[in-house]
Every structure is written in C-alpha cells, then in structure tokens.
N, C-alpha and C positions, 0 to 999 in steps of 0.2 A: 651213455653219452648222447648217444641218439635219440633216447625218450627225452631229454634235459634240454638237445636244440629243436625240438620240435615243440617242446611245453614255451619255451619260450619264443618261437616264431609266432605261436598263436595266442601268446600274453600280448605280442606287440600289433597281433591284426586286431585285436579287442580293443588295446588304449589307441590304436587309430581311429576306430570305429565311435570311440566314446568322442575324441578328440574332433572329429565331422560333425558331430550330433548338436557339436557346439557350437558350427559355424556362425562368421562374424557379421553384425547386421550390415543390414543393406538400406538404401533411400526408400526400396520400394516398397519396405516390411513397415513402412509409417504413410498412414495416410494421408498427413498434410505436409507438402515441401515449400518454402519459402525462398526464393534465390536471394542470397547478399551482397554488398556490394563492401567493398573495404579499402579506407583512406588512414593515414598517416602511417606512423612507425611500427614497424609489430615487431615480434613474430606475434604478440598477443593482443589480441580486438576485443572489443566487448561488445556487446549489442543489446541495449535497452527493448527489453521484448514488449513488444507493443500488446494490450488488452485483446486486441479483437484477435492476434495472433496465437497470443496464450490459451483464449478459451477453445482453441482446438484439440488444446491436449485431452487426452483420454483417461488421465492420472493426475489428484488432484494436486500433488505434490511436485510437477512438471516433472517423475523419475523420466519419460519418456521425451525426454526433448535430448538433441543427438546434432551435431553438425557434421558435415561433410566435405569434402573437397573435390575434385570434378572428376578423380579416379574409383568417387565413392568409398574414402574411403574414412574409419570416423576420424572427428580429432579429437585431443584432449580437451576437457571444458571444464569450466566449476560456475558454480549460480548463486551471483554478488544481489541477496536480498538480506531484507532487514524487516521486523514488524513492529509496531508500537510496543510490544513487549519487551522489544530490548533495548526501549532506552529507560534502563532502570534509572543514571543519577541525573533523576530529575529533583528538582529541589524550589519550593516555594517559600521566595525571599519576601518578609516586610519591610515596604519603603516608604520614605518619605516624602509627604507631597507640600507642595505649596501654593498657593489662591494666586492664579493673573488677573490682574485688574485693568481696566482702563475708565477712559472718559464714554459716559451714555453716549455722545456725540459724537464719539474719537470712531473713525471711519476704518480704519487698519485692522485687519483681520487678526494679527497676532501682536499681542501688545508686546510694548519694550520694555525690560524692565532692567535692575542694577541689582546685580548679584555678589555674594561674597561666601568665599569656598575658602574650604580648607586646604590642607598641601598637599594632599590626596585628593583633592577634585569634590571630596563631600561637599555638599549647600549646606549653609551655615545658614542664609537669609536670603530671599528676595523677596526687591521694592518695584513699584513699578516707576520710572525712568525719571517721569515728573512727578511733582507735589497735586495730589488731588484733593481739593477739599470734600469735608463729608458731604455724603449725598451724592457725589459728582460721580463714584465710581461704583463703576458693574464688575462682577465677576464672570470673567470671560471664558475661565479654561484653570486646567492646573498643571501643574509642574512637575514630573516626577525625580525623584534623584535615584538611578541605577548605577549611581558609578561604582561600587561595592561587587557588584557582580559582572564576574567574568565571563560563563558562558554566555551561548546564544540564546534568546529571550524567545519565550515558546507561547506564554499565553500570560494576558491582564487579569486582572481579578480583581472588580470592586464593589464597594457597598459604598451607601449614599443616604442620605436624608432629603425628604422634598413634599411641597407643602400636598402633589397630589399625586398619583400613580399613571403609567405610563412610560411610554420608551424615550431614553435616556440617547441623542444622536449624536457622535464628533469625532473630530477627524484625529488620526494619532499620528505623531512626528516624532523623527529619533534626530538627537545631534552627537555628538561627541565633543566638543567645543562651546554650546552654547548662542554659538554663531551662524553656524550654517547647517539647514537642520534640511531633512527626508522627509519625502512623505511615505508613509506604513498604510496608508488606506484609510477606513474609515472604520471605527466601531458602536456597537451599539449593545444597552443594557437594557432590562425592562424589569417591575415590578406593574403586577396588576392582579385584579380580584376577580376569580372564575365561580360561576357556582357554590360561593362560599368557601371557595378557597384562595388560599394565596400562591400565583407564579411567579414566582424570579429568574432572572437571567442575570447572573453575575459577570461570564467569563468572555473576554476577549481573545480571539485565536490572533499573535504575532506569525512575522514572517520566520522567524526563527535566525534572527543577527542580530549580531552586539552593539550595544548601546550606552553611553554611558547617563545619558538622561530622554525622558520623553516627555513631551506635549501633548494636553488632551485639549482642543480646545471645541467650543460647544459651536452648534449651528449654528444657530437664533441667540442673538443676543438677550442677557439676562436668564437663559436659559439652564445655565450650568448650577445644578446642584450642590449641596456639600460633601462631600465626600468623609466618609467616617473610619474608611480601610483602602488600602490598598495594598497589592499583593504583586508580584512577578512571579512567574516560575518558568525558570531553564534548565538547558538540558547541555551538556560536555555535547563537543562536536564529535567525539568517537560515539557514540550512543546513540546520535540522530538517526531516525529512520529514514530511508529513502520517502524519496513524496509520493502521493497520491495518484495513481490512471482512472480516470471515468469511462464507465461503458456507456457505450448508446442509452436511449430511451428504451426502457422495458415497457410492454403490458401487459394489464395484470386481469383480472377478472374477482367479479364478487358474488359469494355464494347468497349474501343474507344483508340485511342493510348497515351500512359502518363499519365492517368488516371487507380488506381488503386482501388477496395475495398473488405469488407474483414467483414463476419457474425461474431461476436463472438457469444459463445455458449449462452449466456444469457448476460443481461446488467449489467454493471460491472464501476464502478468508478476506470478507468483509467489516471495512471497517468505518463506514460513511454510507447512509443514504439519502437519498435526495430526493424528495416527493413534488410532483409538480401540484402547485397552487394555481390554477386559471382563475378563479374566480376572483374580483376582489372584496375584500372584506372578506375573509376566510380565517375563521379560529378554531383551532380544532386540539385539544388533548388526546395524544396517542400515545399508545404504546406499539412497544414492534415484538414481534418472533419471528424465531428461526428455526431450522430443521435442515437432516442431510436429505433426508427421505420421506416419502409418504407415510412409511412405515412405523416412524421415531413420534414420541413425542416433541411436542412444539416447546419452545426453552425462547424464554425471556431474554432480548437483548437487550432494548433499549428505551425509554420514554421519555415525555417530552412534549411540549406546546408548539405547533405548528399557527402560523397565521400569515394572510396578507392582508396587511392593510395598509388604507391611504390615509396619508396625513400631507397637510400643506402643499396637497395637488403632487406627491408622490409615493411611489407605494415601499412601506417600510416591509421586507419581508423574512422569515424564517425558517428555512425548508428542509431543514437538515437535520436529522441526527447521527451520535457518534456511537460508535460501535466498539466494540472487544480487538475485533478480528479474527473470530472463532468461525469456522470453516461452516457454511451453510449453502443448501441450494433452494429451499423454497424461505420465503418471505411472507408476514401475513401481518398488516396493521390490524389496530383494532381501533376505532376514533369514536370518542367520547360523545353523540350527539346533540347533546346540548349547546354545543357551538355554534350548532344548524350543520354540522358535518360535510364531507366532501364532493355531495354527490352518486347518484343510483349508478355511474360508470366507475370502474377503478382508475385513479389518476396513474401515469405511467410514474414510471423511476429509476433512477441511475443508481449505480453502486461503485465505491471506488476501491480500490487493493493495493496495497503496497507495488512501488515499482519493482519490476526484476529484472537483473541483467545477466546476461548470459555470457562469459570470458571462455576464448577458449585459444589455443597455441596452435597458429598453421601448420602444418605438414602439407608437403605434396603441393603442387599444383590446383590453384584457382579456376573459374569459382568454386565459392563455397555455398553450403544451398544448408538452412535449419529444420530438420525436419521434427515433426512432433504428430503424434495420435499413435499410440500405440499400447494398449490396456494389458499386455502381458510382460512386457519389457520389465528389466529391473534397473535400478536407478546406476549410471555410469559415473555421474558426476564426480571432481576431485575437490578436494579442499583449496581455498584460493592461494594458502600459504605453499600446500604441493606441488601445484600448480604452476607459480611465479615464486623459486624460490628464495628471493628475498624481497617479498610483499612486502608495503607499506600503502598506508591512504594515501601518502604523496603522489608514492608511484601507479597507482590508482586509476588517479588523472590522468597521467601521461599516456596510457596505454591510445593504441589504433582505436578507432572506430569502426563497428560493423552497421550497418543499416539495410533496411528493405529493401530488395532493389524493383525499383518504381514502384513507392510508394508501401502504399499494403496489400498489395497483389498476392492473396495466397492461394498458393496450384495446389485444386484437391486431385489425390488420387487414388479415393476410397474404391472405387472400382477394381482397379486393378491390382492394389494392394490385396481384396479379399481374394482376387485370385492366387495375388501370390504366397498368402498368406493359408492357402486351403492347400496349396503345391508343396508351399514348406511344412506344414504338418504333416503331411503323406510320406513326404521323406526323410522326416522326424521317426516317423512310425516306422517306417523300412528300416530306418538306421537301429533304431532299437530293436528290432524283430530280429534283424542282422548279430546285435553286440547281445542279447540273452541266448541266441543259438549259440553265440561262441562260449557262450560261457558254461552253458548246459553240455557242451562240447567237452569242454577241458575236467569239469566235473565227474563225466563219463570217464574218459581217458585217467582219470587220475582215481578213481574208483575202481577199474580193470585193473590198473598198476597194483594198486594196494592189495587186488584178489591174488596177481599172479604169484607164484612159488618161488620162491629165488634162484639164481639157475645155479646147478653143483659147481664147483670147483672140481 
C-alpha cells in the first residue's frame, strides 16, 4: 500500500513538473506590444491590424500575434482574413451595350436620351432625347445594361474597334434608375504596338457594388470608339475579399542593367505592386519574380506593360501589376529595354496584402495591449464561428472596435524580451532536467519492485 502511495505521489510531482514546463505566455515573451484603445459594444472587438504593425510578426502566418489585458493575461481571438482566392463565385456576364449620341455642338457632358425597358428593367432601346439629323450627331459614350446581374460588379472588360492605337480614356457612372447616376472613377483601356508586338489592356478594376446599369462616357469629344464586347464580372458579397493595405515605399537595388530587386521586411502574400514611374514618357514591358529566400528559386508572378505618359498636357499612367498572393519576400523585375527602360537606380515600390482583422472576446480588466514577434510560438487562434457563437456577417458589423492607441505607435521590446526569453529557456531546461530525473526515478523504483521477492505469508 505504501509502495502504491508513494508511486503515486511521484506520478503527480512529474505531471506537475510537465504541467510548469508549460507555463502560459506572457506580453514579455513577444517582442513587439501595441497598446489598444476600445470603443462601442463588446464583449467582442475587432481590430483591423494595420501593415506596418503586422510586419512585426516573426511568423508569416501571424501564428504569433496574442492579445492581452492589463493583468497580462491572453484573451480569446480569431483572425477575420480573406484572400483573392476565396472568392471563387466569380462569374463573367455578357452585356448589352448601347451608343450615346448627341449634337457635335450640344455642350452637356452626358447626353439625354429616351429609353424603353422591359418589366424587368432589361433595355429594350435607347434614343437620344431629340431628333438629330444625319451628320449632326457624335458618339459620346455608351450604355451598359447590368440589370440581370445581382452581385457586386468587380471588374469591366472591353474590346473595341478604332481607326488607330492608343489609350482608350472615360469616366464610368453606375445608376439604378437611370435618373440619378454615381460616379465610379475613371477608366482606361489601351491597344498599341511594342517591338512588333501587340499590348492590350482590356480590363477595368469596379468598386465592387451593384449596379443595375453603367455609363461609359469618352473625354474628348468624338473620341469614343466602337465597341465590339463587353463583359462584367462579379462576385456574391459572401466571397469578397477584404481590401487592399499598402506598405511604405520600398528600395530596391540593381545588380546589372534592367534588372531590378527589392527585400521586403518579412514574407508577405502579395497581391499587387506598384512600381514608381518618375520619369515621364516611361514604357517599359516587365515581367516580375518572386522568391521566399535567397536560397529558392525565383518563380514567375506576374507581367505586364508599365508606362507613363503624357497626353493632352496630362500624364496617363500604369504602374501596377496584379499578383496571385503567393507568399514571397524578395522581389526582382526584369524590364524589357527597348522601351529606353527605367533607369541605372531601382525605382522604389509599394506592395499591398489582403486586410486582416484581429476579433478577440474581453476578459479581465482593461487595457488590452496586441502583442506579436515571437518565432517559436504556436498558432492560438480560434475559429470565428467558436469564437462568437452564433456568427454571422451581419453580426460582423456590429461587433466593438479595437484600435491603436495613438496612432501607430508600436513599443519594441526586443531587448528585454531576449532576456526574458534566454531566462525562460534556462528554466525550461531546469524544468525538464527536473521531470526526466523523476522519471528516471520512478523507473528505478519500479525495476527494484519487480527484482524484490515477494514477502512469505
């Protein structure tokens, strides 16, 4: 009975010993903390983690990002991202266009015209308002009919006819009515001829909302082409990706001429970048690569005709390509020199990432402080329906707000973290030095048992 409570006194100083070994993290075992600040309803906040704060993490995956509360102690969280990969149902609709006209002299930037729909909102016809004789009338713009399509409108897509090459300029307007119409921005398309080859730029980026028709109408009068296609494609509002964060201006360095590359701070699922053009009159065909490491090879993301140029005393330009969002940390153009290229310095560049937010359930007493950098740490986060549980997008919205508090102010404290982090190892090591002696222990002891005799009756 005796050997049986002493085997067991020292099974429970072992699963104590393992159960320390395990102790629960602390603010100071990460090297960058963030204080929060948190407004409306909770118990649950969210906090839209800002770029410059993210690329602190030490892990590309944020596993090491952890919130706190002011007794240090963690909270529950989950990490509300999304990436261009998961809005599968996208779907590219053919729509119907129709020619706006007016008077060569008619002053009105968007002509009037007299329309006739169906019981469904479909255009059946549009005239322009008055009677124009031949000759009198310009083609000013065109009309499109989206009413057929429900989701939110992601991107244009046109083809065109025109008597000579060059960029295609106009403004795009969404109505639903017919009557009282948005402005969308401005878009632009381009066909022209490089080195004996042909570029095209077909596609228009929307804001991504519903529309039930748009307007394309041209700068310059007389200027608007024919149109031979035109395309929509949207995307369900469940499937949208969060939007874009831009980082600072990177620079880059160049080993050799037209070849450009560029460190980002950490590895980063990149899905946009943006190349500064100074010069003007700038044409440049490139291609881009990527890479995690020095070590990898370099893998094809993306290509594409960069230029800036002026036209009609301003500068038409396009500096961007788009990306996968496959996880990289070096960067390396490679630019076609026959364009006259971009110069013996590497132009700097921005990168942008899918937004991430960070939800997480108060406990405890306020403030709460985000801390992140920590390369051994394993991932805590929960699932967002575990988390809140009866999630929906509605409720979503509703939740608190967490935010930086003042600003982007983030407290390093790599310093003392390495020390506490060299302190907790030691006593990592102690604690295990500790739980194999006990176990080597019990091992002994229960190898004696098994030698000893059984005692006579």
């Amino acid at each position: 009975m005796s050997q049986k409570l002493n085997l067991g006194w020292l099974g429970a100083v072992a699963l104590g010993v393992a159960l320390s070994a395990g102790a629960q993290e602390k603010p100071a075992d990460f090297s960058t903390q963030v204080p929060l600040s948190v407004s409306g309803e909770g118990p649950w906040y969210r906090l839209e983690l800002p770029l410059s704060v993210q690329l602190n993490a030490q892990q590309t995956d944020l596993s090491d990002v952890r919130v706190f509360n002011a007794a240090g102690e963690p909270q529950a969280y989950a990490m509300a991202r999304a990436t261009a990969q998961s809005a599968q149902d996208r779907n590219v609709t053919e729509v119907k266009w129709f020619p706006l006209y007016n008077a060569a002299d008619d002053t009105e930037r968007a002509p009037s015209v007299r329309v006739q729909s169906s019981a469904n909102g479909t255009l059946v016809e549009v005239q322009p308002s008055s009677q124009l004789e031949a000759g009198e009338e310009v083609l000013r713009g065109w009309l499109l009919d989206a009413s057929a399509i429900k989701a939110p409108l992601q991107q244009l897509i046109l083809d065109w006819t025109s008597e000579r090459d060059g960029f295609q300029r106009f403004s795009i307007e969404a109505s639903d009515d017919l009557q009282h119409w948005q402005s969308w921005g401005e878009g632009q398309v381009a066909r022209l001829s490089f080195a004996e080859e042909r570029v095209e730029q077909h596609e228009v980026g929307l804001p991504g909302q519903s529309a039930r028709y748009l307007r394309l109408l041209w700068n310059a009068p007389q200027a608007a082409p024919t149109l031979t296609s035109a395309q929509l494609e949207s995307a369900s509002t469940r499937s949208l990706p969060l939007p874009l964060v831009w980082s600072q201006p990177l620079a880059g360095s160049s080993a050799k001429a037209g070849e450009y590359t560029w460190q980002l701070p950490m590895g980063v699922n990149v899905e946009r970048v943006q190349i500064e053009l100074n010069q003007p009159n700038s044409l440049a065909p490139v291609t881009l690569a990527g890479r995690r490491e020095s070590s990898l090879p370099w893998q094809p993301l993306s290509s594409g005709l960069l230029y800036r140029l002026t036209q009609g005393g301003r500068d038409v330009v396009q500096d961007e390509l788009q990306l996968s969002g496959q996880t990289v940390q070096q960067l390396k153009l490679t630019v076609d020199e026959r364009g006259g290229g971009l110069g013996a310095a590497a132009p700097s560049v921005k990168f942008a990432v899918r937004s991430t937010q960070v939800v997480f359930l108060a406990r405890g007493a306020g403030p709460y402080t985000l801390a992140l950098g920590n390369a051994t740490v394993k991932a805590a986060n929960l699932p967002l329906s575990t988390l809140i549980p009866d999630y929906s997008a509605a409720k979503f919205t509703t939740l608190g707000k967490a935010a930086i508090d003042g600003g982007a102010v983030v407290t390093q404290a790599a310093p003392a973290v390495a020390a506490a982090t060299a302190d907790t190892n030691w006593k990592k090591f102690g604690l295990w030095a500790v739980l194999l002696l006990s176990v080597l222990f019990l091992a002994v002891m229960a190898f004696s048992l098994l030698r000893k005799p059984p005692a006579k009756s």
